[in-house]
C-alpha positions as CSV (number, residue, x, y, z in Angstrom):
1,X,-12.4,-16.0,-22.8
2,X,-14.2,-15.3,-25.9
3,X,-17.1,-15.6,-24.8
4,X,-16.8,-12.8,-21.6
5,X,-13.9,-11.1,-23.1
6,X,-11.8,-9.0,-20.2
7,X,-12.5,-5.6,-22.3
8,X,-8.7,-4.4,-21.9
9,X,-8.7,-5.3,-17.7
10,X,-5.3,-7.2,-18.6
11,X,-1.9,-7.0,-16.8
12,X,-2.2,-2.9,-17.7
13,X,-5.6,-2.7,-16.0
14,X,-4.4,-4.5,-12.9
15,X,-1.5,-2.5,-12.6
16,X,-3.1,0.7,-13.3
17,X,-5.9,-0.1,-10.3
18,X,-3.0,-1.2,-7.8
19,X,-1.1,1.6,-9.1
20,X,-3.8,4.1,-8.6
21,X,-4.4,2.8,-5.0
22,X,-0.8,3.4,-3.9
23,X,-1.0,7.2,-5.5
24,X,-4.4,8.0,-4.0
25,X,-4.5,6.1,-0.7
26,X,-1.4,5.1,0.0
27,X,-2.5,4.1,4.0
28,X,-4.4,1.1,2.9
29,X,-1.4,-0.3,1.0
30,X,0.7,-1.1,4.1
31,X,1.4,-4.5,4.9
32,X,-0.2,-5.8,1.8
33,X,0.4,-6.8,-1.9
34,X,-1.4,-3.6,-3.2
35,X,2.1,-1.8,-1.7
36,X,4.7,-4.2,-3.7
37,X,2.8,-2.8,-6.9
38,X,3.5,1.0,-5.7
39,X,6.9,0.3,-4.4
40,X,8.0,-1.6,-7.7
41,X,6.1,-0.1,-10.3
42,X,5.1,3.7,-9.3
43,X,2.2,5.5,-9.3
44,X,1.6,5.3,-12.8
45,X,2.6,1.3,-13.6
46,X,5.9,2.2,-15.5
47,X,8.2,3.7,-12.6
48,X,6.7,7.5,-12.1
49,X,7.1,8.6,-8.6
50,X,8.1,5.1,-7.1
51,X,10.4,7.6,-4.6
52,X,7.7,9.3,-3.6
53,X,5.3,6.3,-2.8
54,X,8.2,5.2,-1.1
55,X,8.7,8.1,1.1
56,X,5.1,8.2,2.0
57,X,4.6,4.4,2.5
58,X,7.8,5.0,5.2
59,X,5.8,8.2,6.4
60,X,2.7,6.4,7.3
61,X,4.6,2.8,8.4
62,X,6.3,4.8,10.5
63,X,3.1,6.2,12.7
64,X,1.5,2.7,11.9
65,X,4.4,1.3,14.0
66,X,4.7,4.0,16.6
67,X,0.8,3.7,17.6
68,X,1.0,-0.4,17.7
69,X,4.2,0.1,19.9
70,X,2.1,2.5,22.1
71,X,-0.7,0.3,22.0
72,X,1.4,-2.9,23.2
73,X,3.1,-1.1,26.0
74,X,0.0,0.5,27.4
75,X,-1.3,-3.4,27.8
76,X,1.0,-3.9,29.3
77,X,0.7,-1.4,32.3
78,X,-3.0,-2.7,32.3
79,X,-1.7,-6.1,33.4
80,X,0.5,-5.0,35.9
81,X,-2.7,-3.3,37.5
C-alpha cells in the first residue's frame, strides 16, 4: 500500500464514482450494484436526492419492464406461426 498508495480513491472515492453514475446515468444502474449505491446513499454519497434517484430508477424500470414484457409476448405469437 505504501508503495502504490490509492491517492484518496478510498470508500469516499468509490462512493462518489457509484454515486455520480446513479445522478448522471441513472439507465445503466438498473439491475446492478451501481443502483444499491444511488438508492442507499444519494446522488452525492451522504443521502442528497436518494428520492429522486429513486423516482427515476422506478421511471426507467418501469419502461425496462414494459419493453421485455412486449418483447416476450411478441415471441410468443412468433411460435404460434
Amino acid at each position: 500500500m505504501r508503495a502504490f498508495p490509492y491517492a484518496g480513491f478510498g470508500e469516499q472515492g468509490v462512493k462518489n464514482i457509484l454515486c455520480g453514475l446513479c445522478r448522471d446515468k441513472p439507465a445503466t444502474t438498473i439491475d446492478n450494484l451501481v443502483g444499491n449505491f444511488g438508492g442507499e446513499l444519494g446522488l452525492d454519497g451522504q443521502g442528497k436526492d436518494r428520492e429522486a434517484y429513486e423516482n427515476s430508477w422506478l421511471k426507467v424500470s418501469a419502461a425496462a419492464n414494459l419493453t421485455a414484457n412486449f418483447a416476450f409476448l411478441e415471441s410468443l405469437l412468433k411460435e404460434e406461426e
